[in-house]
C-alpha positions in Angstrom: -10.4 -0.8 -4.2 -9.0 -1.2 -7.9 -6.7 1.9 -7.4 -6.0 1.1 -3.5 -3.7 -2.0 -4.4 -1.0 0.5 -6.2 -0.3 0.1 -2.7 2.1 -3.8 -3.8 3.7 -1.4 -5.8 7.0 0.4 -4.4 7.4 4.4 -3.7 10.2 6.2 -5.5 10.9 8.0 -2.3 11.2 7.2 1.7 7.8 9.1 2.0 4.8 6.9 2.7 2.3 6.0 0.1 -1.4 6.8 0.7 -3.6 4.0 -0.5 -7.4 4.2 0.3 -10.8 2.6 -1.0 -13.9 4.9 -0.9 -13.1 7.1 1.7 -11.7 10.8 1.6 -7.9 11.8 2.2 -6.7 14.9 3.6 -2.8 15.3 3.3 -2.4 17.7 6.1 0.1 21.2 6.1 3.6 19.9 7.0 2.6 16.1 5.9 5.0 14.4 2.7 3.9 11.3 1.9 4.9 9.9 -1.7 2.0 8.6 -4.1 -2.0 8.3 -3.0 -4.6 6.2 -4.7 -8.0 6.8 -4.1 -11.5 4.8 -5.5 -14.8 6.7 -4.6 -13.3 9.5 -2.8 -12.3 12.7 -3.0 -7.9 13.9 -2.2 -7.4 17.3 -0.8 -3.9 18.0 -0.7 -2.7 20.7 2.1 1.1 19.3 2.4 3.6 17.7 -0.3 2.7 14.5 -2.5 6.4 13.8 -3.9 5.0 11.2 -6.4 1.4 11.0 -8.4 -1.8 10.9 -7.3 -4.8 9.2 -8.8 -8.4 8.8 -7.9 -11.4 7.2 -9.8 -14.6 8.8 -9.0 -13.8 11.5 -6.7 -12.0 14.9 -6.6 -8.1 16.6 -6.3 -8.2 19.7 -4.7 -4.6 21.3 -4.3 -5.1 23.4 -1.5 -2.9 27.4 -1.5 0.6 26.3 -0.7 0.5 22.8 -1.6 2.7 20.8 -3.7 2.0 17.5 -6.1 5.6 16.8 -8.0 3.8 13.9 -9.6 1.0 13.8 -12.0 -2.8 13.9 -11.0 -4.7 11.4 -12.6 -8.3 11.2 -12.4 -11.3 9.4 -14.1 -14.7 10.6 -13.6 -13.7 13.6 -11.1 -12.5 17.0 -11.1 -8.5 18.5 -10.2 -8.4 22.2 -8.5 -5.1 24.1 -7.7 -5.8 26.9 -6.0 -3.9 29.8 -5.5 -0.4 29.0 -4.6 -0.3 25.8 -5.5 2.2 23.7 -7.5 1.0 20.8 -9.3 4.1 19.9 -11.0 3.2 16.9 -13.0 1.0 16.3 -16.0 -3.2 16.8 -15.1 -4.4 13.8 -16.8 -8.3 14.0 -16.6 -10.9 11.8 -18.2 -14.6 12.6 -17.6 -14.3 15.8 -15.4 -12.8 19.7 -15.5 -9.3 20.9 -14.6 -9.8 24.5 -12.8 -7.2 26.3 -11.5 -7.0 29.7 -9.5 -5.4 32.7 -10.3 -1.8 32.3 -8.8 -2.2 28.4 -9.1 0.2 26.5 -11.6 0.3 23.6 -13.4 4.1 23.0 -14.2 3.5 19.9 -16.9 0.7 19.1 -19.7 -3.1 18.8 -19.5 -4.5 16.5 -20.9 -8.4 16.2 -21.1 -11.0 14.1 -22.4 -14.5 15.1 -21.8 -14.1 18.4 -20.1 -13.6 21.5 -19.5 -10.5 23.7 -18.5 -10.7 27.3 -16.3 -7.6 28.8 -15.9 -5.9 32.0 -16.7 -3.2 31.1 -19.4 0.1 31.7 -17.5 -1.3 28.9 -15.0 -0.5 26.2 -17.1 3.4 26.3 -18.8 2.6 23.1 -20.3 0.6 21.6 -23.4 -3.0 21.4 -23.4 -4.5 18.7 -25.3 -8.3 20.4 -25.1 -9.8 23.1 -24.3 -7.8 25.8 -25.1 -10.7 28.5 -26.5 -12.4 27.4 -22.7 -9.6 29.3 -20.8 -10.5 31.7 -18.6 -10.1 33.4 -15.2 -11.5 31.3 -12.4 -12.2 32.6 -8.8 -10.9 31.2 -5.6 -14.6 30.7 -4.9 -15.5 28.2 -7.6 -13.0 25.9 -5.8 -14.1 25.7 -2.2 -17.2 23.3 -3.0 -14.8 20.5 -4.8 -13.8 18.5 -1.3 -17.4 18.9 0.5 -19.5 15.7 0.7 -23.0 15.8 -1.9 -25.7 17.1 -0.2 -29.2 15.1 0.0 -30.8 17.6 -3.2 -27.6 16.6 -5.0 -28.1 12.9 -4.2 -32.1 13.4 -5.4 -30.4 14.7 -8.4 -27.6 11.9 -9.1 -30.0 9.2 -8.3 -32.8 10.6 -10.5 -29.9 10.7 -13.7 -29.1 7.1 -12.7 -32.8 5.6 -12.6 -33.2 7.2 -15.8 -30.1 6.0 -17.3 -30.7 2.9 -16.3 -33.8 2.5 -17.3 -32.6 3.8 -20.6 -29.7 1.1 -20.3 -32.2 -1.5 -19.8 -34.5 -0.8 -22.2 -31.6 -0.4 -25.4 -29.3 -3.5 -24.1 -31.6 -6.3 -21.9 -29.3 -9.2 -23.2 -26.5 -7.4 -22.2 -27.6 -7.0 -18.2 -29.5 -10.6 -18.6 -25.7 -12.0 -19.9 -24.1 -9.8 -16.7 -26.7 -11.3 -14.1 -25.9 -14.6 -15.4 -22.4 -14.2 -15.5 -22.4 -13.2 -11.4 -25.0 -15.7 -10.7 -23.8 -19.2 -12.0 -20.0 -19.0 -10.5 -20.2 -15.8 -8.2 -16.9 -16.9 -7.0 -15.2 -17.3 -10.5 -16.6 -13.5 -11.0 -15.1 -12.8 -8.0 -11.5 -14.1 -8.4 -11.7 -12.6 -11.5 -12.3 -9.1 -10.3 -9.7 -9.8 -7.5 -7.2 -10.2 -10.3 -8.6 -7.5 -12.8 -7.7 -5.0 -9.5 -4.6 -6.2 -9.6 -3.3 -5.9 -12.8 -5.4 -2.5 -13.9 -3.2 -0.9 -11.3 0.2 -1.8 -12.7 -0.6 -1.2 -16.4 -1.5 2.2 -14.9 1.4 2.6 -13.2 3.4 1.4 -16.2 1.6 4.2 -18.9 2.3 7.0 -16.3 6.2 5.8 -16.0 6.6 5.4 -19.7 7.0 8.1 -22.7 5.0 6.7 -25.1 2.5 5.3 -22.1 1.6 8.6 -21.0 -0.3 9.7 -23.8 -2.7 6.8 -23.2 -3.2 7.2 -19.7 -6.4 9.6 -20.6 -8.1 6.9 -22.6 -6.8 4.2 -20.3 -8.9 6.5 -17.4 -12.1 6.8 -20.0 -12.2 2.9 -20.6 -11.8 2.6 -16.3 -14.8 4.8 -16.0 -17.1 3.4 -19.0 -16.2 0.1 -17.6 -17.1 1.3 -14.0 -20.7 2.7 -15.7 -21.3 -0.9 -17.0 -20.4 -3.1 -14.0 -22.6 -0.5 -11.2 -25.6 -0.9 -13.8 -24.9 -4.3 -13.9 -24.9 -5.4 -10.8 -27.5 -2.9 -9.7 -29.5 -4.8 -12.5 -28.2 -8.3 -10.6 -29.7 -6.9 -7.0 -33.0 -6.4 -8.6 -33.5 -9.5 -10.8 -32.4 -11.8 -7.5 -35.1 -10.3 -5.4 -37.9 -10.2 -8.1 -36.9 -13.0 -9.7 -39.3 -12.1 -13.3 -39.1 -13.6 -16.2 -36.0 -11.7 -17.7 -36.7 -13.0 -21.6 -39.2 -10.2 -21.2 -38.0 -6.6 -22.2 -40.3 -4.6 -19.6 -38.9 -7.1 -16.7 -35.7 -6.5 -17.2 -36.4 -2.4 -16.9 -38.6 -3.0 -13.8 -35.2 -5.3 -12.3 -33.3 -1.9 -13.2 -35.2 0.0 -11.7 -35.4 -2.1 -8.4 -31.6 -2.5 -8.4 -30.4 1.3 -9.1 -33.0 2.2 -6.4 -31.3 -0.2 -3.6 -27.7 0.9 -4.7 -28.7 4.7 -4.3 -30.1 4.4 -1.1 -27.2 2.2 0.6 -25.0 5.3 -0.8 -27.3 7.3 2.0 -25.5 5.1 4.5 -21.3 5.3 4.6 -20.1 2.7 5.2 -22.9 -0.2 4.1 -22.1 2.1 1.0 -18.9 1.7 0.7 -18.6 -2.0 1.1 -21.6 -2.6 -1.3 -19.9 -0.6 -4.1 -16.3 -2.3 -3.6 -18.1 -5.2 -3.6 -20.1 -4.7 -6.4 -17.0 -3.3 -8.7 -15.1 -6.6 -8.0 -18.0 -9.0 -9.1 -18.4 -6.5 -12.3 -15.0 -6.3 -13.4 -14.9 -9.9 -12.6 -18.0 -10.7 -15.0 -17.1 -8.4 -17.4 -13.9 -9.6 -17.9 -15.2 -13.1 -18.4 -18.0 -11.9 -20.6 -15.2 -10.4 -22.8 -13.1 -13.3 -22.7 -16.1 -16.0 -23.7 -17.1 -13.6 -26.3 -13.5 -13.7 -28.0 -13.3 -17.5 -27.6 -17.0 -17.9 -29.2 -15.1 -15.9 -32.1 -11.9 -17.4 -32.6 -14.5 -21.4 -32.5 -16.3 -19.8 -35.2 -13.7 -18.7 -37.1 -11.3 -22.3 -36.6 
């Protein structure tokens, strides 16, 4: 959703842009299109991307004989280049690993934070920011699993790190989630419009780091704050699904973690199902940017009273 709207944003080139919420993209052999923006999905890339491409939670897999010109940027998800393939941009990676085959190339700069990197040397010409005593030869093999949906042990697996997380969450910060559910609650429309305009913007500024000299160095930490942000608002309005239904009292540490608990468990399950998935994570990420944002902002203006 928040990466889809690069789409009011013109191409540098007559190719079409690809912009996509929560869904996978395939870029068939023979296909050009210019830059593709992906949220919750995974970007395999079997033709030519002449501009960048960026995905928040998901996966770039450069498939043997594809071209990215551009830059791959990615937040919370992994970029592959098998061999053959030319990415011939920067890999800008936050949260995730950059693997490339033998007889894959990066032309441009990596730059990681919170990762690893598998390549043989020669892959990459450019700098790397991290990782550089991690190099190593990487397989075909370990690529061919990046584009494939998670399976149900895997989902057993992520939802088990996310009830516990939460619960851990819950348990360190209760007046931060009680503050969130509030924040959705009283004006969920405010929230909303908020969000709505936080998707807008967090685009551009994107857009604007990539383009820019200076910028581009801060795209990586730009990508970590996206994804710690993400983090918050899912556990937050997971936390806002289970207080509404059992409606405890929330001054009450042990209620809030039971709320948690509820909420993680309903948002895991809807993942089960596509597309009542889908819509209940875009959904949820624009009430969360939304209340986080105005929980940010009221914060500030409590400081700048006190301090007048």
């Amino acid at each position: 959703m928040i990466l889809a709207l690069l789409a009011i944003i013109p191409g540098t080139s007559g190719a079409r842009d690809v912009n996509v919420g929560t869904e996978n993209v395939i870029i068939k052999s023979g296909e050009e299109v210019d830059d593709v923006s992906v949220l919750n999905g995974n970007v395999r890339v079997d033709g030519i991307v002449t501009g960048s491409v960026s995905v928040l939670n998901g996966n770039v897999t450069l498939q043997p004989k594809s071209v990215v010109d551009g830059d791959v940027n990615i937040g919370n998800g992994n970029v592959g280049v098998k061999r053959a393939a030319i990415l011939g941009g920067n890999a800008n990676v936050a949260n995730g690993n950059i693997i490339v085959a033998k007889g894959g190339l990066i032309e441009g700069e990596v730059r990681l934070i919170t990762g690893n990197i598998k390549a043989p040397p020669e892959a990459i010409e450019g700098e790397r920011s991290k990782g550089s005593d991690a190099l190593e030869l990487v397989d075909v093999g370990e690529l061919g699993n990046l584009n494939i949906n998670v399976g149900l042990p895997s989902w057993f697996g992520i939802s088990l790190a996310a009830l516990l997380l939460g619960i851990a969450l819950a348990a360190i910060f209760p007046h931060l989630f009680r503050a969130f559910s509030v924040r959705i609650g009283d004006k969920p429309w405010l929230s909303g419009l908020v969000g709505l305009s936080a998707a807008f913007w967090i685009p551009v500024v994107l857009v604007l780091l990539v383009v820019t000299i200076i910028g581009i160095f801060l795209v990586p930490l730009f990508l970590s704050a996206l994804v710690v942000a993400w983090f918050l608002g899912w556990f937050g309005f997971s936390y806002f699904l289970g207080s509404s239904i059992l409606r405890l009292d929330s001054s009450k540490r042990l209620n809030v973690i039971f709320a948690m608990v509820l909420g993680v468990a309903i948002m895991r399950l809807l993942d089960l199902i596509p597309v009542a998935g889908h819509i209940v994570n875009a959904v949820g990420a624009l009430f969360a940017f939304g209340a986080l944002t105005l929980m940010i902002l009221n914060e500030r203006g409590q400081e700048r009273s006190v301090s007048s």
